[in-house]
Every structure is written in structure tokens, then in C-alpha cells.
C-alpha positions as CSV (number, residue, x, y, z in Angstrom):
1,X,-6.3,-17.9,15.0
2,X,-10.0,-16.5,15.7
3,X,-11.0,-15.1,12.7
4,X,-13.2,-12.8,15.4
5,X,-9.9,-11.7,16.9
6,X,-8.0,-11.3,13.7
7,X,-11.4,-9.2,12.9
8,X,-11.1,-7.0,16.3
9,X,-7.4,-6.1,15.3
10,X,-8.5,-5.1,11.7
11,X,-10.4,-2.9,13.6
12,X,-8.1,-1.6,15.7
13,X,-5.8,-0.6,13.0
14,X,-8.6,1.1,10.4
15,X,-11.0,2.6,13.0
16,X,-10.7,5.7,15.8
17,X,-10.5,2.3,18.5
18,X,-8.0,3.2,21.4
19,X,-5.0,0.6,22.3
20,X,-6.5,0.5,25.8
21,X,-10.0,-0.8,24.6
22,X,-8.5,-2.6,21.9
23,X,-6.8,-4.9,24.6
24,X,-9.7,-5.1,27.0
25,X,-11.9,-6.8,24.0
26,X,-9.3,-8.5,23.3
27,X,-8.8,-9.8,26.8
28,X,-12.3,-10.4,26.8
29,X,-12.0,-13.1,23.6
30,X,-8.9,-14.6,24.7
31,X,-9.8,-15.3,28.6
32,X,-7.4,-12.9,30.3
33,X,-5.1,-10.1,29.8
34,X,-1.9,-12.4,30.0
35,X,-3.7,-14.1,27.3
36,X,-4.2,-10.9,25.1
37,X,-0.5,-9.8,25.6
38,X,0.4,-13.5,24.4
39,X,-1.5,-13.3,21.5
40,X,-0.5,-9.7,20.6
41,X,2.9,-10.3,19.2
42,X,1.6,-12.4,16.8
43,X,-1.0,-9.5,15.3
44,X,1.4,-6.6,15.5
45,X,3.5,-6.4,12.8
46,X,7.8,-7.2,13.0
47,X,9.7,-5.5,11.3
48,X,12.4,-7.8,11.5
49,X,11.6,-9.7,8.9
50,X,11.4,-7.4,6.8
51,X,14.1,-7.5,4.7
52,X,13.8,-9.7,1.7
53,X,16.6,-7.5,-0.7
54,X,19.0,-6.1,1.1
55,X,19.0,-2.0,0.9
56,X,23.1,-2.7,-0.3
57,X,22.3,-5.3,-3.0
58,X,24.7,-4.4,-6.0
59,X,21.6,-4.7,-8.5
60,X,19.9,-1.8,-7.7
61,X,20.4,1.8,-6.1
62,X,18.7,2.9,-3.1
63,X,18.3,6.6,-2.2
64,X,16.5,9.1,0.6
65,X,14.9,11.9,-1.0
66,X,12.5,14.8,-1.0
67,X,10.3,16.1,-3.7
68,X,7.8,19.5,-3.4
69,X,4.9,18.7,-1.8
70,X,1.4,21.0,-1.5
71,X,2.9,23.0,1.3
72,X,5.8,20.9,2.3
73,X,8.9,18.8,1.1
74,X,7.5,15.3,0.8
75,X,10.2,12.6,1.9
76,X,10.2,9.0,-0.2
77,X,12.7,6.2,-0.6
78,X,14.0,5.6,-4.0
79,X,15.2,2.4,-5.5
80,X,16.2,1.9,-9.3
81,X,17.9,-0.4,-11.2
82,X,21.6,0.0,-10.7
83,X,22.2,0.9,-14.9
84,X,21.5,4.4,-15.9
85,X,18.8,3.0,-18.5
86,X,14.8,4.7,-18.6
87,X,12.4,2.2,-17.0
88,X,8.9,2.7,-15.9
89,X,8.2,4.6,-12.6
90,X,5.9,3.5,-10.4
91,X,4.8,5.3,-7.3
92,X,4.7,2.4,-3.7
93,X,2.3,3.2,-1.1
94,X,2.4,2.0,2.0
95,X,-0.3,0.9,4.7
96,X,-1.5,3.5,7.6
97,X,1.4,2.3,9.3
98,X,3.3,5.1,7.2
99,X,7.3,4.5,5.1
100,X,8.4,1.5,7.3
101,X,11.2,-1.0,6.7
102,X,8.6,-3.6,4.9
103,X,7.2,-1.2,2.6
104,X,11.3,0.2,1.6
105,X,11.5,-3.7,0.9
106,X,8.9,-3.7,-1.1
107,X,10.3,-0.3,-3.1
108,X,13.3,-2.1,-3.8
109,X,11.5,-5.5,-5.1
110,X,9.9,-3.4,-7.4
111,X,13.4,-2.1,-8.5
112,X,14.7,-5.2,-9.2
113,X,12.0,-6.3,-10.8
114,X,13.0,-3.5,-13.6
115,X,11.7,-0.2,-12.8
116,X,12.1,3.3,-10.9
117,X,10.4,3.4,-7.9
118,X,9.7,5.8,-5.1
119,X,7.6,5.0,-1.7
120,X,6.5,8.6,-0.3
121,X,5.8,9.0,3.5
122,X,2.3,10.8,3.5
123,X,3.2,12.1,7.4
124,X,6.2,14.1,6.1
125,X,4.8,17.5,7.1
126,X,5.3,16.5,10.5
127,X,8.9,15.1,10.0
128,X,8.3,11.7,8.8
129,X,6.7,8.5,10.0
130,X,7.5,7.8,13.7
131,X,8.7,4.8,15.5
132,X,5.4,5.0,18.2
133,X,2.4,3.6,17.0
134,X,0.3,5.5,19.3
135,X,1.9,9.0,17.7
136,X,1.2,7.5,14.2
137,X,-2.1,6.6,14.6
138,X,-2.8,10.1,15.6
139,X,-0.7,11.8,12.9
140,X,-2.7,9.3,10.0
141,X,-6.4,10.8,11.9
142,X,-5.4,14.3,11.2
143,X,-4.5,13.9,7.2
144,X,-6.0,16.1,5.3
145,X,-7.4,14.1,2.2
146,X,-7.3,16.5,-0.3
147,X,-3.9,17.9,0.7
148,X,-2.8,14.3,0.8
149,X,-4.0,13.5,-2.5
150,X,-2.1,15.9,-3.9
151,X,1.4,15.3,-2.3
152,X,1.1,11.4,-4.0
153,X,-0.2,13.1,-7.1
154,X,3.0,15.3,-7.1
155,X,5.1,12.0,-6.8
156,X,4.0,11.3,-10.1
157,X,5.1,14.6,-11.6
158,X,8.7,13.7,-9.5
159,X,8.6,10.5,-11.7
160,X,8.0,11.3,-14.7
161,X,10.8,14.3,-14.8
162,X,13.2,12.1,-13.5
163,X,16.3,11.4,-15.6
164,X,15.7,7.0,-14.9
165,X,11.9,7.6,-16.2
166,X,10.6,6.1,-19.5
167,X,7.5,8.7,-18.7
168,X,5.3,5.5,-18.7
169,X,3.7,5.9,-14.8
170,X,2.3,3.4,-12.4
171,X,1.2,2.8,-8.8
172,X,0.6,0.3,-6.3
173,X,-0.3,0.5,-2.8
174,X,-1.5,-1.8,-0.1
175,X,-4.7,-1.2,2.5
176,X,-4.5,2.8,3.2
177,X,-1.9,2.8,0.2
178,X,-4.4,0.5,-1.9
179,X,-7.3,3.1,-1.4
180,X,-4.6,5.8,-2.5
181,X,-3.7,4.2,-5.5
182,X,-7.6,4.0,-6.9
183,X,-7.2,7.5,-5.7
184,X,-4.8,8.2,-8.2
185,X,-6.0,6.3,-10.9
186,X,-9.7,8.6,-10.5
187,X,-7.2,12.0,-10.4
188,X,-4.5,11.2,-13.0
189,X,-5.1,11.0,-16.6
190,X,-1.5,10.0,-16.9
191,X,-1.6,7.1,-14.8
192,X,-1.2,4.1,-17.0
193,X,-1.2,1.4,-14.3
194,X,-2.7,1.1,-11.0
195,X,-2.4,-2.1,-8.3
196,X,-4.5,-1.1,-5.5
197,X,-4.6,-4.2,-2.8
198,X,-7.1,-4.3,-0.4
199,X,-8.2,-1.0,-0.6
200,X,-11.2,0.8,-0.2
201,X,-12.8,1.4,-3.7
202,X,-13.3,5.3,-4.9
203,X,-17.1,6.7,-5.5
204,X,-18.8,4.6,-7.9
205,X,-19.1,8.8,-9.8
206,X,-15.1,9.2,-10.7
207,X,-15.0,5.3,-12.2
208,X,-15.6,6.9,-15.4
209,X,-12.6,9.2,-14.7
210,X,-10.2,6.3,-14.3
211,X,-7.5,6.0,-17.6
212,X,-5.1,3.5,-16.4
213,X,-5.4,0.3,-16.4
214,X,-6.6,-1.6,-13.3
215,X,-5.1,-4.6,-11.1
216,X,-7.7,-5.2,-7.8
217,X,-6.2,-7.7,-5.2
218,X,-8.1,-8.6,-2.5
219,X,-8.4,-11.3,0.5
220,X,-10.9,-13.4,0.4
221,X,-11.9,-13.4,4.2
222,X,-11.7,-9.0,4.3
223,X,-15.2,-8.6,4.8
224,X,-14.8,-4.9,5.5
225,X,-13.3,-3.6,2.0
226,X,-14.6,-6.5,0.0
227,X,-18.2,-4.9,0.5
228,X,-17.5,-2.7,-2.1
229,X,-16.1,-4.7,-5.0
230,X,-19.3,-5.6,-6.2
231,X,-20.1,-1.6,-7.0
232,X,-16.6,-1.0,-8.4
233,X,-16.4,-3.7,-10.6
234,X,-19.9,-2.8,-12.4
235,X,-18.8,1.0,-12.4
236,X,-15.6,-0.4,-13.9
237,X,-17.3,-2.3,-16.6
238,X,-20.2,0.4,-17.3
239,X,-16.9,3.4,-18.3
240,X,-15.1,0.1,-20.0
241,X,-11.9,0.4,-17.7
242,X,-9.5,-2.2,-18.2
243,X,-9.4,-4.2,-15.2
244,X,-8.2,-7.3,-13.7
245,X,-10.1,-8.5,-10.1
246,X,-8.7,-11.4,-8.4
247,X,-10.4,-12.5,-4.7
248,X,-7.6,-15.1,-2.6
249,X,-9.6,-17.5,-1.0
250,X,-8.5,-18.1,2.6
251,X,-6.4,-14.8,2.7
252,X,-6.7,-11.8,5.1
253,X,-6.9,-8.3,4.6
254,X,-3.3,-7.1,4.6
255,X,-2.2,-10.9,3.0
256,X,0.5,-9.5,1.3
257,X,2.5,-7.9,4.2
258,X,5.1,-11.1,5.5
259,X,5.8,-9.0,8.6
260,X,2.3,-9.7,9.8
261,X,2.6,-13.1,10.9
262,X,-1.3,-14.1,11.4
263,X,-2.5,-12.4,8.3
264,X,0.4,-13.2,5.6
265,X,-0.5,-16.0,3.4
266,X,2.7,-16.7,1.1
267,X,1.1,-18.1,-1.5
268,X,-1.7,-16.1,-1.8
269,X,1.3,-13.1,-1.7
270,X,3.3,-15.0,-4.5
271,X,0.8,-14.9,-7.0
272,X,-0.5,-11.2,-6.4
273,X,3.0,-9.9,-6.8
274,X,3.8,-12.4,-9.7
275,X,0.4,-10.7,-11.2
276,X,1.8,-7.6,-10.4
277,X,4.9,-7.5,-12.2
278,X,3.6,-8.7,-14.7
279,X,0.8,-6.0,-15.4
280,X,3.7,-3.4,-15.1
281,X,5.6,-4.9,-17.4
282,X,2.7,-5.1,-19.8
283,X,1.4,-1.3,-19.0
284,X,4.6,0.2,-18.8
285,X,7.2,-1.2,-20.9
């Protein structure tokens, strides 16, 4: 596909652009507006294909739950392995497209992979992530950052108390999620391991805050966040933060997610997650 389309649609998703304008530009690129409405199935995600472990897979336990939040009860999916054993706990945080069937998937990959895991829905305080786009896109503009911050910070603290929890604490999170998990690393000492992919990079001033470990996966054709790697990485080697950086050649901002068909590469996905594992393993064994 167009890389200038997939481009547009990038910034459709991160940027204040309505649908409505979104689809005339679009129209504009692809000829028509029966053309743009063609092509839009294969942009938006589908959630039908979501499911790689099955939510009733007799390896692991999957749970709905709530946790205190700055000023409201945060919801989160929970998925463990099925013994009553302590294994690391690592926070999933999903894309601005909120607690979604592809990110509970991923909650429970990271389950079977051997750890505690919990995805929290950042738009609980306004009864959870919705079914419309449109409405979540709105809810997302009017986060408060700080307040946000906070309510995934607290999802450590619901970790680390919890009765699976080895107390050893990691995150990983993916665009909006990936930005959040630098977040976290820059505001929690206790952090051990943090897997931020494809997300924006904090201020080059809290680097030197950063304790945990650090995993950076990014796609070698997102121009927009890959701006700031060169910064991060220098920060990251001036406060001597361990660090791993891989770039995918070929792959898309959002590479990882397979229920966006024009931007999933599978083997750039593979190898991320492979890396991924693997650093948890390492960082919080």
C-alpha cells in the first residue's frame, strides 16, 4: 500500500484529525470515495483476529478486575499462570485505542509466557473503553497526563502486593502504551524492566531518572516517533541506562499489532516479542 496513505492514517489515529477530513484526503489519494471506503477496511483495525490464546486456555487464569486509582477504580484484565507459584508482574499497555480484545490477547501471551500480568484501561473513569471510535478518540483527548500517569503507576503497586507477584516489576506497552511505559520507567524506581514499542521517547531531563532496564522496539519506516531515538539513545548512554534498541527494517509504526492488516509485519512481530520475553525473563526472574 501507499506508504503516503498508510502515513495519512498514522495521522489520523495520533493527531486532533476528524474521521470526516480523514476520508476526504483519503479520497483525494485513492481517486474517489468508493475507493477510500475500499481501502479503509484494510487500515482499521479487526478485531476478529484477535485471538491468538483463547481467554479459556487451561494454562493460564484470566480475570476482570479493579484496583484504586487517583480518583477512581481503575479496571484491567488479568491473566496468570494457572499454578499458584510467584512469577514476575508485568504491567500491558495498550495503544490509544484503549483495553481491546488484541491487547487482552496479548495480556494472556504474556501469561503463558510465565508471568502475572495485568492490562489497565486508562478511560476507566468514564466506565471503560467504548465500542465507538469516534467516543474513544474524544475520551483519549481529554486524559489528564498526570492523573493518567499515576493510575498506571498504581498498577504497579496492585502488582507488586499481589499474592502471584515475585515483587520483581516490569512493563511493556505499544504506541500510546509504548510512550507510557518510558513513562514509567522515568517515574518508578522500582521498575526493573521496561518494553516500550514505538513510543514516543520521555524528555531527554528524566533519562537520568530511569532505573530499569530498557527494551526500545521500533519500525523502521515510523518516521514520526523514530525522530526521537537519536536524543534518547545518547541520554540513555550519557546516565549509563541499560538499554537494548532494535530498528525493523520494512516495518510500520504499530508492526506488532496482527489485527492491523496493512501495518503487521509477522516477522518483524516474532522477533520483538521473542526479544521480549526474553528480557523479562532475564530482568525479572
Amino acid at each position: 500500500m501507499d506508504q503516503r496513505i498508510i502515513n495519512l492514517f498514522d495521522e489520523y489515529t495520533h493527531k486532533p484529525l476528524k474521521r470526516d477530513v480523514f476520508l476526504k484526503r483519503l479520497a483525494e489519494m485513492t481517486g474517489g470515495m468508493a475507493a477510500a471506503l475500499a481501502i479503509l477496511p484494510m487500515l482499521e483495525v479487526n478485531y476478529a483476529h484477535a485471538e491468538t490464546i483463547s481467554g479459556q486456555d487451561d494454562r493460564i487464569v484470566t480475570e476482570r478486575i479493579t484496583y484504586p486509582g487517583t480518583d477512581t477504580a481503575m479496571k484491567g484484565y488479568l491473566a496468570r499462570p494457572k499454578d499458584n507459584a510467584k512469577h514476575g508482574a508485568v504491567v500491558v499497555i495498550h495503544e490509544n485505542r484503549g483495553l481491546n480484545p488484541h491487547i487482552e490477547d496479548v495480556t494472556r501471551r504474556v501469561a503463558l509466557a510465565g508471568f502475572l500480568a495485568v492490562a489497565p484501561d486508562a478511560l476507566s473513569a468514564t466506565g471503560g473503553t467504548p465500542a465507538d471510535e469516534t467516543q474513544m478518540r474524544e475520551q483519549f483527548g481529554k486524559l489528564d497526563a498526570d492523573k493518567t500517569r499515576q493510575n498506571f503507576l498504581k498498577a504497579l503497586d496492585f502488582l507488586k502486593n499481589h499474592p502471584n507477584s515475585n515483587g520483581k516489576l516490569g512493563a511493556v506497552g505499544f504506541c500510546w502504551g509504548g510512550a507510557m511505559a518510558n513513562q514509567l520507567a522515568v517515574h518508578s524506581p522500582e521498575l526493573k524492566a521496561a518494553v516500550p514499542f514505538y513510543g514516543r521517547q520521555p524528555d531527554v531531563a528524566d533519562v537520568p531518572k530511569i532505573k530499569a532496564a530498557v527494551q526500545l522496539h521500533y519500525g523502521g519506516m515510523d518516521e514520526r516517533i523514530n525522530a526521537g531515538i537519536p536524543a534518547y539513545e545518547e541520554a540513555l548512554k550519557k546516565a549509563g541506562v541499560k538499554y537494548e534498541l532494535y530498528v525493523y527494517d520494512g516495518a510500520q509504526h504499530a508492526f506488532h499489532n496482527d489485527t492491523a492488516p496493512t501495518r503487521f509485519n509477522e516477522a518483524a512481530a516474532k522477533l520483538a516479542w521473542e526479544r521480549t520475553i526474553n528480557f523479562f525473563k532475564k530482568n525479572l526472574a
